[in-house]
C-alpha distance (Angstrom), angle and dihedral (degrees) to the residues before:
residue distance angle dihedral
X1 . . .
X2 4.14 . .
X3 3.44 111.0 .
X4 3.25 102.0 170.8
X5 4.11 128.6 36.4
X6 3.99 112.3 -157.8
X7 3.62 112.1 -163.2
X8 3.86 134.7 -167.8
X9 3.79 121.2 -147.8
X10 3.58 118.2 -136.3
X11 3.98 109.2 82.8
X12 3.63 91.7 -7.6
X13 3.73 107.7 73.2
X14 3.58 90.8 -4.3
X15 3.64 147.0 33.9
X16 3.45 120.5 -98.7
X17 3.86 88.4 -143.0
X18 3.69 86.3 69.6
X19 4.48 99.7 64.4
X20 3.91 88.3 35.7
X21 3.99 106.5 46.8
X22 3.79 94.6 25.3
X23 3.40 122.1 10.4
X24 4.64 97.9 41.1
X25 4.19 84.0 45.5
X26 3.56 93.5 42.7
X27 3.92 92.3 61.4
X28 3.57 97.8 26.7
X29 3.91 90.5 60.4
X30 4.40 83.1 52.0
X31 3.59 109.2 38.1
X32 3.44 103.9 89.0
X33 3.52 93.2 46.9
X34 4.16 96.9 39.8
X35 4.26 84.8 57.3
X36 3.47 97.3 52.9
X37 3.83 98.2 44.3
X38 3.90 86.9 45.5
X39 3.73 111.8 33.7
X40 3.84 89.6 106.4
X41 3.81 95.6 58.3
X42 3.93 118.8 81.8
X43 3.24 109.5 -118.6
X44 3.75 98.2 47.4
X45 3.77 89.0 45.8
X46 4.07 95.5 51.0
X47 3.79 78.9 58.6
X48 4.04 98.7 51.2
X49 3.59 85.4 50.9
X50 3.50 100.4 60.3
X51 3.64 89.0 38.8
X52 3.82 85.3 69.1
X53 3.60 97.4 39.5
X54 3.76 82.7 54.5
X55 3.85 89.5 48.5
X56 3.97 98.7 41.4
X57 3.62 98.2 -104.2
X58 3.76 153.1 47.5
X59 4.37 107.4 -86.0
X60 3.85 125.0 -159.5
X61 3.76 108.9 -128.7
X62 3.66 93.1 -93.3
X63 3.92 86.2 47.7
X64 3.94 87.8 55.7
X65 3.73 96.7 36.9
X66 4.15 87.9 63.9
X67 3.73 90.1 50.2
X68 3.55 106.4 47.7
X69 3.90 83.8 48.9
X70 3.64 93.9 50.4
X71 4.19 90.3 46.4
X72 4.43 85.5 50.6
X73 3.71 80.7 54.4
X74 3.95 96.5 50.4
X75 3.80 90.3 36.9
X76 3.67 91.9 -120.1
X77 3.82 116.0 -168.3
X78 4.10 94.6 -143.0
X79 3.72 113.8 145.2
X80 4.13 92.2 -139.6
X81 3.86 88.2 51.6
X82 4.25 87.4 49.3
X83 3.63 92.5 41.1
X84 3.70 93.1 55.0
X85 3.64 92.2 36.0
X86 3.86 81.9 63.1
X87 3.60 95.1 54.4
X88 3.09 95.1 57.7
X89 3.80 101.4 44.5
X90 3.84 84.3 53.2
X91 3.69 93.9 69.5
X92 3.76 90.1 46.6
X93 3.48 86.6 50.5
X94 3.42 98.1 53.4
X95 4.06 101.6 49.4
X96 4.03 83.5 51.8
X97 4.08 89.5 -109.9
X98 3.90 81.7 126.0
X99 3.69 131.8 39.2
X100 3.73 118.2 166.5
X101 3.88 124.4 -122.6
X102 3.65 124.2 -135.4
X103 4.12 124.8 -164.9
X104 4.15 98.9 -100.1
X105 3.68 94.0 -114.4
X106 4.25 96.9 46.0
X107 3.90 92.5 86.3
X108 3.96 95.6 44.9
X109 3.75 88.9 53.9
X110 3.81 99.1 43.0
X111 3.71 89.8 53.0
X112 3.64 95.0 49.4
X113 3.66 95.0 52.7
X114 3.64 89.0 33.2
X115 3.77 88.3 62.4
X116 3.93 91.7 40.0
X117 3.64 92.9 70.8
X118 3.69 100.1 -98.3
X119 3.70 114.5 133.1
X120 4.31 119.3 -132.9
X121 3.32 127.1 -127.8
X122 4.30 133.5 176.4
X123 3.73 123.4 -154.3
X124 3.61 107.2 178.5
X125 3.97 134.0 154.8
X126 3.85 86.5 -124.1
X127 3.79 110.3 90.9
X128 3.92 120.6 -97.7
X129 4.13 91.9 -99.9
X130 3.72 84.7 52.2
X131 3.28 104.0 53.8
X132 4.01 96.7 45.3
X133 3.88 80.8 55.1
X134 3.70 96.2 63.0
X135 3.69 89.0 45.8
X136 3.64 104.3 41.7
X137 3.67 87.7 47.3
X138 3.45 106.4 39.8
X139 3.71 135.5 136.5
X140 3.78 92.9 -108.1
X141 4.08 99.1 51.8
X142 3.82 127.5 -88.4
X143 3.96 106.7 -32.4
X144 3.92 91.9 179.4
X145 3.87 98.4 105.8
X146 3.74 94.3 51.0
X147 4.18 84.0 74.9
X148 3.48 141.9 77.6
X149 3.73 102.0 -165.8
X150 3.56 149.7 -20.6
X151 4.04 136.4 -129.2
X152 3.91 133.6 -164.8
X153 3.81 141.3 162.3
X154 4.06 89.6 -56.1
X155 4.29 79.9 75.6
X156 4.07 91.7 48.0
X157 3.54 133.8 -95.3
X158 3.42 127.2 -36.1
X159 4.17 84.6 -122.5
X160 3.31 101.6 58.9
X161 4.32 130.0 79.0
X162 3.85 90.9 -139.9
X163 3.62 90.7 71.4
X164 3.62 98.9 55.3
X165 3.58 90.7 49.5
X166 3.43 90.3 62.5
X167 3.46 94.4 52.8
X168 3.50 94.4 52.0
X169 3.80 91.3 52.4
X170 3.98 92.4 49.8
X171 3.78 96.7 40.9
X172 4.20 74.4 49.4
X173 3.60 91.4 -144.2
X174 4.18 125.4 118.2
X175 4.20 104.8 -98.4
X176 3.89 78.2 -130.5
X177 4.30 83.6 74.9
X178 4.02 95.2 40.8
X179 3.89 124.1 94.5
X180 3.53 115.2 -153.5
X181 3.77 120.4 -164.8
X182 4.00 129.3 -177.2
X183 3.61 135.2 129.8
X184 3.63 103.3 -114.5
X185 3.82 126.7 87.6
X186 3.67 93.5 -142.5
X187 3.51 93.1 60.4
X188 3.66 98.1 40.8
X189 3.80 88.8 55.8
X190 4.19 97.5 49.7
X191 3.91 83.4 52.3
X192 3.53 92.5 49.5
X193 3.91 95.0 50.5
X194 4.34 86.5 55.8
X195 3.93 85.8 60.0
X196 4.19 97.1 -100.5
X197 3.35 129.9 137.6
X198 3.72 127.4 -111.4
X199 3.91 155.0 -146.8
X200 3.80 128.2 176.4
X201 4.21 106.9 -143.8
X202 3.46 94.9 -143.1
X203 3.81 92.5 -174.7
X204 4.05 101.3 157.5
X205 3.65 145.1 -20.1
X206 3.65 97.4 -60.2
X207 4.06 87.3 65.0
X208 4.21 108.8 98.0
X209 4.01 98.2 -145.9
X210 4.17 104.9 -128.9
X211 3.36 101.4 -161.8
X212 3.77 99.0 -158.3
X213 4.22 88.2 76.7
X214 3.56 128.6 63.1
X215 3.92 113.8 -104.4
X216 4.01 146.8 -131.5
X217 3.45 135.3 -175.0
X218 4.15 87.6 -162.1
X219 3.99 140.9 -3.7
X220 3.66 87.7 -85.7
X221 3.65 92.3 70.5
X222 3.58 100.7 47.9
X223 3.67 110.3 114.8
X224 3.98 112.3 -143.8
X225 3.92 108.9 159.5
């Protein structure tokens, strides 16, 4: 019995299109700036430090603002870079520059198994502020209420078992009852090692089939009895 689904973001509820053509050159084209103007207030200064503990060394703002622009450009996965990323998306956010798309059939199916009695969970390589963002804000309304919690890189990477264990264990459920869903094989397969279930959103194209997971094209087809 799932009684739990876990979902990732990126071509699952959303498209992909959406972080790399508008969200990644939306902060890119800010970061610089956003460090200087807010190295002095704590939370944006908890972040340059780890930056340079990540780097080997303690950065002036203009030092950080070079590196976090260089890690947007290699994609990097480090939580200061996502947490700051976030920050920034929030203002756009908030003035209505940014409003966050969801596939059409994402918030029929979250409701239904919302109101089923199956709890909702994210786990998404986007920091926690980002991801209520895209969901607060998105095209279809405020989805925020529909969940019970979120995950990012501070649990581990996406790749690796250990972190879905840990999910399991704070979600306090058996992985045995959890659903995970993404669009990447790699993922799929770490979640399957912790005992979840799974389902590849194979949505378009860009989606590599892995043929060791069950598969959907949309919510619709995503088995969870």
């Amino acid at each position: 019995m799932i009684r739990a689904v876990l979902t990732d973001i990126e071509g699952t509820t959303t498209p992909i299109s959406f972080v790399r053509d508008v969200l990644f050159p939306y902060a890119r084209a800010r970061i610089a700036c956003y460090v200087a103007e807010h190295a002095d207030d704590a939370p944006v200064a908890e972040q340059l430090a780890a930056v340079g503990a990540l780097e080997g060394g303690t950065l002036t703002p203009a030092q950080a603002g070079a590196v976090l622009g260089r890690w947007i450009d290699e994609d990097r996965k480090a939580t200061p870079l996502k947490a700051l990323q976030g920050m920034i998306w929030a203002q756009g956010y908030a003035d209505g520059t940014l409003v966050g798309p969801v596939y059409a059939d994402v918030p029929e199916y979250l409701e239904r198994w919302k109101r089923d009695g199956r709890r909702l969970y994210v786990y998404s390589s986007g920091s926690i502020a980002a991801q209520r963002l895209i969901f607060g804000h998105s095209g279809a309304g405020d989805l925020t209420p529909l969940f019970s919690g979120y995950f990012d890189t501070t649990t581990g990477p996406k790749r690796e078992t250990a972190s879905y264990r840990r999910i399991a264990e704070r979600i306090a459920l058996p992985a045995a009852e959890i659903l995970f869903l993404s669009d990447l094989g790699a993922e799929l397969d770490a979640a399957s090692m912790a005992g979840m279930h799974t389902c590849q959103l194979v949505r378009d194209e860009q989606a590599v089939p892995a043929e060791a997971h069950r598969q959907a094209r949309d919510f619709s087809q995503v088995m969870v009895d």
